[in-house]
TORMAR-528735 format. One record per residue (C-alpha): x, y, z; chain. Coordinates in nm, 4 decimals, always signed. Example, Ala and Ser with C-alpha at 12.3 -4.5 7.8 and 13.67 -1.06 7.14 Angstrom:
BEGIN
+----------+----------+----------+------+
|       xx |       yy |       zz | fise |
+----------+----------+----------+------+
|  +1.2300 |  -0.4500 |  +0.7800 |    A |
|  +1.3670 |  -0.1060 |  +0.7140 |    A |
+----------+----------+----------+------+
END
This chain:
BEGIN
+----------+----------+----------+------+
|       xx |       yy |       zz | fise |
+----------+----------+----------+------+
|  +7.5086 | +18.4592 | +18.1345 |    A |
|  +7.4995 | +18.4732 | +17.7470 |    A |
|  +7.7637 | +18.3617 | +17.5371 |    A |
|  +8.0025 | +18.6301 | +17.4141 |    A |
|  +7.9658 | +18.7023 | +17.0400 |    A |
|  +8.2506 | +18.6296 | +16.8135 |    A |
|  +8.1997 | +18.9100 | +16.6009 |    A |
|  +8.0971 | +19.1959 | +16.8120 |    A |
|  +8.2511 | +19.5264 | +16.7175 |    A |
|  +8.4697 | +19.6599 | +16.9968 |    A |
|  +8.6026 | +19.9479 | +16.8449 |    A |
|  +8.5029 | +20.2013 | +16.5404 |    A |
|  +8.6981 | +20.4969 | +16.3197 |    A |
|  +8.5179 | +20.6853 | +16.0647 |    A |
|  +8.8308 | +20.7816 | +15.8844 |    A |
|  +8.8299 | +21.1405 | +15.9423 |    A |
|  +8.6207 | +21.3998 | +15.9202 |    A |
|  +8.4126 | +21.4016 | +15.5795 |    A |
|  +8.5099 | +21.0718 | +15.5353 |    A |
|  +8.2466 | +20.8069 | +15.4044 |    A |
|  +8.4513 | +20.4994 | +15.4929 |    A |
|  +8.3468 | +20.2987 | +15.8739 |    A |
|  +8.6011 | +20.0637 | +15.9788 |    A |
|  +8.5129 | +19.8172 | +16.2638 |    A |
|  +8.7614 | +19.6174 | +16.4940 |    A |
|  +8.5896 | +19.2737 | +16.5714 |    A |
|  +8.6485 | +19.0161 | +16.8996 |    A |
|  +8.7280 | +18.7759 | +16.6581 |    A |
|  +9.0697 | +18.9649 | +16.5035 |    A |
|  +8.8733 | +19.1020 | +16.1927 |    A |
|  +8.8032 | +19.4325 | +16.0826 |    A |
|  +8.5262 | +19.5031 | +15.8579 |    A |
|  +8.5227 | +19.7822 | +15.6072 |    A |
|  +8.2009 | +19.9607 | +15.5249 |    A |
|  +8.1351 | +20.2527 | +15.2490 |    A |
|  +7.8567 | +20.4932 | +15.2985 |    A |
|  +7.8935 | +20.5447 | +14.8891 |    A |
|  +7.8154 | +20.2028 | +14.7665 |    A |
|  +7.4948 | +20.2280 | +14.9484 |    A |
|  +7.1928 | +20.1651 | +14.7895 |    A |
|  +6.8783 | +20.3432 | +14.8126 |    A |
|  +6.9379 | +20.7407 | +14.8913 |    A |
|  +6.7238 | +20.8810 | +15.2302 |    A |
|  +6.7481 | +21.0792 | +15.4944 |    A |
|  +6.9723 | +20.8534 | +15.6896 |    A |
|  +7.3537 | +20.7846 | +15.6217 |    A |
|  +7.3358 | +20.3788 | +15.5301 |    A |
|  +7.7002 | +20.1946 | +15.4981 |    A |
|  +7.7193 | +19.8894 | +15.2955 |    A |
|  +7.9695 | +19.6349 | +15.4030 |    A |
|  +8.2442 | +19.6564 | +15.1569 |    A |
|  +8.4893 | +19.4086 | +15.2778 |    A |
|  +8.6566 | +19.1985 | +15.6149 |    A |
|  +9.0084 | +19.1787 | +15.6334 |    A |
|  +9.1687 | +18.8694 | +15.8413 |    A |
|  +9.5148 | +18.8011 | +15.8276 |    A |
|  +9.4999 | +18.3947 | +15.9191 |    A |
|  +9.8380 | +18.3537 | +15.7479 |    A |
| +10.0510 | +18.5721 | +15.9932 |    A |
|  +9.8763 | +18.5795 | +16.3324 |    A |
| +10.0785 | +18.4601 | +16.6095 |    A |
|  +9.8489 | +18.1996 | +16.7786 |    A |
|  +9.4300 | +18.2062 | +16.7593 |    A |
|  +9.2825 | +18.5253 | +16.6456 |    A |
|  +9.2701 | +18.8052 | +16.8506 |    A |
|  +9.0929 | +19.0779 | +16.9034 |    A |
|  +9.1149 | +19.4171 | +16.7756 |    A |
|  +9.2591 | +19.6882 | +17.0473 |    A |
|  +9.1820 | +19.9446 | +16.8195 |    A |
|  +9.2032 | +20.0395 | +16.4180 |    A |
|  +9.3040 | +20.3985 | +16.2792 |    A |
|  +9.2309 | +20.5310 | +15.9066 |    A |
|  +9.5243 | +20.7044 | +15.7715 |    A |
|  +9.6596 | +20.8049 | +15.4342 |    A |
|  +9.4764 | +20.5004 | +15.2672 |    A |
|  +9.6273 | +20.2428 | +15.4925 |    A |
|  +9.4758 | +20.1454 | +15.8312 |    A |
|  +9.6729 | +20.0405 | +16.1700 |    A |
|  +9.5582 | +19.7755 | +16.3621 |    A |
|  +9.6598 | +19.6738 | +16.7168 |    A |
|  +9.5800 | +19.3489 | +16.8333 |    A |
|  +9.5223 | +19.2219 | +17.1857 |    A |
|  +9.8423 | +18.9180 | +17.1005 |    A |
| +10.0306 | +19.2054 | +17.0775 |    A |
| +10.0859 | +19.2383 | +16.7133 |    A |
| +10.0362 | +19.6027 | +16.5059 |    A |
|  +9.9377 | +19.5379 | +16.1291 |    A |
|  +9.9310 | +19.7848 | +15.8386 |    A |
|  +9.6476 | +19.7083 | +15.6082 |    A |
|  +9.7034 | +19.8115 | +15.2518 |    A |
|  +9.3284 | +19.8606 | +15.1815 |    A |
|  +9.3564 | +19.8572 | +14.7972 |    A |
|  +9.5149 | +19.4836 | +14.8111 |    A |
|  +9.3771 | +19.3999 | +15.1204 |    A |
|  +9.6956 | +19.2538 | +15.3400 |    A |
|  +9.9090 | +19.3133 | +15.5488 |    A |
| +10.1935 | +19.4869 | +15.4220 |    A |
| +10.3635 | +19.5750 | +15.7466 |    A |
| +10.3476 | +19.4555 | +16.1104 |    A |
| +10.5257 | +19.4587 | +16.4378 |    A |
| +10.5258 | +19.2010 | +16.6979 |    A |
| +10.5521 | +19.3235 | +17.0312 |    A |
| +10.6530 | +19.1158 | +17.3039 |    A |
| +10.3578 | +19.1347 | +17.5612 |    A |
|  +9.9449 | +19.1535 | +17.5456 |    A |
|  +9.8629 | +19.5019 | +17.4001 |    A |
|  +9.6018 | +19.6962 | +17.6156 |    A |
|  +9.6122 | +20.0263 | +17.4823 |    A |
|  +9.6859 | +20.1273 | +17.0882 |    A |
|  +9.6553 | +20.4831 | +16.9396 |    A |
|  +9.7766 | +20.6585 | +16.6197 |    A |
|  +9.8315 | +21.0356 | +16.5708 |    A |
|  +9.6522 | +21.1715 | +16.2509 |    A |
|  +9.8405 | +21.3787 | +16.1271 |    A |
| +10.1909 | +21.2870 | +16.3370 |    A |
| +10.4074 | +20.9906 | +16.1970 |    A |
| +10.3416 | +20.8173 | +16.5563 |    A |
| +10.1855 | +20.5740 | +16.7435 |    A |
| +10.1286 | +20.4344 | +17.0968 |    A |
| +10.1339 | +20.0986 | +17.2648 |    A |
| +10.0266 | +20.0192 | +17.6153 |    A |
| +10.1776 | +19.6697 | +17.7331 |    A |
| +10.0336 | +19.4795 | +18.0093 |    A |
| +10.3707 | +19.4009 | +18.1803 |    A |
| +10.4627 | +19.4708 | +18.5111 |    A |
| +10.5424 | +19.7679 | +18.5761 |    A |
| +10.3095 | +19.8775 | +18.2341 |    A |
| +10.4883 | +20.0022 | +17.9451 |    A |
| +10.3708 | +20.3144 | +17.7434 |    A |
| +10.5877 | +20.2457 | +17.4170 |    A |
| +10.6152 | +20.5104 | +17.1288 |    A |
| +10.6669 | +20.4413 | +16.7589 |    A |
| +10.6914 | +20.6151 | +16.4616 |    A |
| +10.5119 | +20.4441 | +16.1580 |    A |
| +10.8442 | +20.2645 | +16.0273 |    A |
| +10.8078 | +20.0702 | +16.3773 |    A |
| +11.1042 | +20.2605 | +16.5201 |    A |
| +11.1087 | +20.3008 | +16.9059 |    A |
| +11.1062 | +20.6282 | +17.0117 |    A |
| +11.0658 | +20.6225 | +17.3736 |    A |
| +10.9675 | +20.3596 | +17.6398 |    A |
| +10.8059 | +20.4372 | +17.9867 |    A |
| +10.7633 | +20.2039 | +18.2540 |    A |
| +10.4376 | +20.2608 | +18.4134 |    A |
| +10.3445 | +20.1176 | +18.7739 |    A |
| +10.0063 | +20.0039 | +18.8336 |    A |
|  +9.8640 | +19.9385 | +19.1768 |    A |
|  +9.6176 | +19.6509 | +19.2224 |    A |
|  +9.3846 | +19.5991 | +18.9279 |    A |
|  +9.4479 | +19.9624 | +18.7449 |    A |
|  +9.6792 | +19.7784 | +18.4767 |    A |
|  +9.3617 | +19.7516 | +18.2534 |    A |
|  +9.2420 | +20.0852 | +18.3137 |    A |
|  +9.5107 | +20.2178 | +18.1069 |    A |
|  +9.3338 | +20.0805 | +17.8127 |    A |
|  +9.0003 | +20.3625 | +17.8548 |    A |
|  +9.2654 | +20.6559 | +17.8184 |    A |
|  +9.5066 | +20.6802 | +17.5595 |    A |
|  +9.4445 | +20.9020 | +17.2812 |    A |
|  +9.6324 | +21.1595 | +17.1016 |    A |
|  +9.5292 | +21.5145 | +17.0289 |    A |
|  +9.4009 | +21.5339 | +16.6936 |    A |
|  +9.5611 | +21.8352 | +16.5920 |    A |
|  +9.8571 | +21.8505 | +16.8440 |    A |
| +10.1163 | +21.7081 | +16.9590 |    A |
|  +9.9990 | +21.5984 | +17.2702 |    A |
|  +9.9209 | +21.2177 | +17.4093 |    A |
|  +9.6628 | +21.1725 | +17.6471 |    A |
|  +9.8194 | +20.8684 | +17.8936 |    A |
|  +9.6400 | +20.7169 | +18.2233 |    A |
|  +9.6190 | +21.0356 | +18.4162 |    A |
|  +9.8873 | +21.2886 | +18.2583 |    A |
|  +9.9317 | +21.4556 | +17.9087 |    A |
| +10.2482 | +21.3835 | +17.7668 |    A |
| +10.4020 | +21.5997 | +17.4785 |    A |
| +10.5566 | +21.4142 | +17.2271 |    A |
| +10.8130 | +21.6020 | +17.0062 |    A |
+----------+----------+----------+------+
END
């Protein structure tokens, strides 16, 4: 089998719609920034040019980690990462102004876009769907059993409604208020 690559991109967000920014989440904990406006020669095709890649060496717990997933909004972007940490990126400085440190592996990370809130999936047992708003308050905790090896299937569906409030969790649709 090939070796796995460092750097592949496991998750992407366009930053919204009519947005010219691509963010990518990387294996190896960083996210790279790319802006369809600096690029260079005009055609057809939409072209991104790599802006920047923010890594955060100084306050990761442990070895990098991967990127769960990565969510543009209101000029800051929210990272969760596989250790179980959630980062806000100030994009204009480019660090880490905020993050929270959850206590488990995080499986499963979402953001509302135009809610103040955001979900966690924990890979503890029973799993834990955890909500947040974006001062890292806890808003509600739900214990979620798995049977067998459906623990990391959690991970494939959790998203929020764009426009509603409505969170789209495992196999229900949870209204969150």
């Amino acid at each position: 089998a090939p070796p796995e690559n460092p750097v592949c991109c496991l998750h992407c967000d366009h930053g919204g719609t009519g947005a010219r920014l691509l963010f990518g989440g990387m294996r190896d904990g960083s996210i790279r920034m790319w802006d369809q406006r600096m690029a260079g020669a005009s055609s057809a095709c939409q072209h991104y040019s790599l802006v920047c890649t923010l890594q955060d060496q100084a306050r990761t717990r442990g070895a990098p980690q991967s990127v769960v997933n990565c969510v543009f909004k209101s000029n800051v972007l929210l990272a969760g990462y596989a250790n179980g940490m959630v980062k806000v990126w100030d994009l204009r400085k480019r660090v880490v102004s905020r993050q929270l440190e959850l206590l488990s592996e995080l499986i499963a990370f979402d953001v509302h876009l135009h809610l103040p809130i955001l979900a966690c999936v924990l890979n503890t047992e029973p799993v834990t769907l955890q909500l947040y708003n974006t001062k890292f308050e806890l808003l509600a905790s739900r214990l979620r059993p798995a049977i067998g090896s459906q623990a990391k299937q959690f991970s494939n569906s959790l998203l929020f409604h764009p426009y509603k409030g409505y969170l789209a969790a495992d196999r229900e649709v949870l209204q969150v208020q």
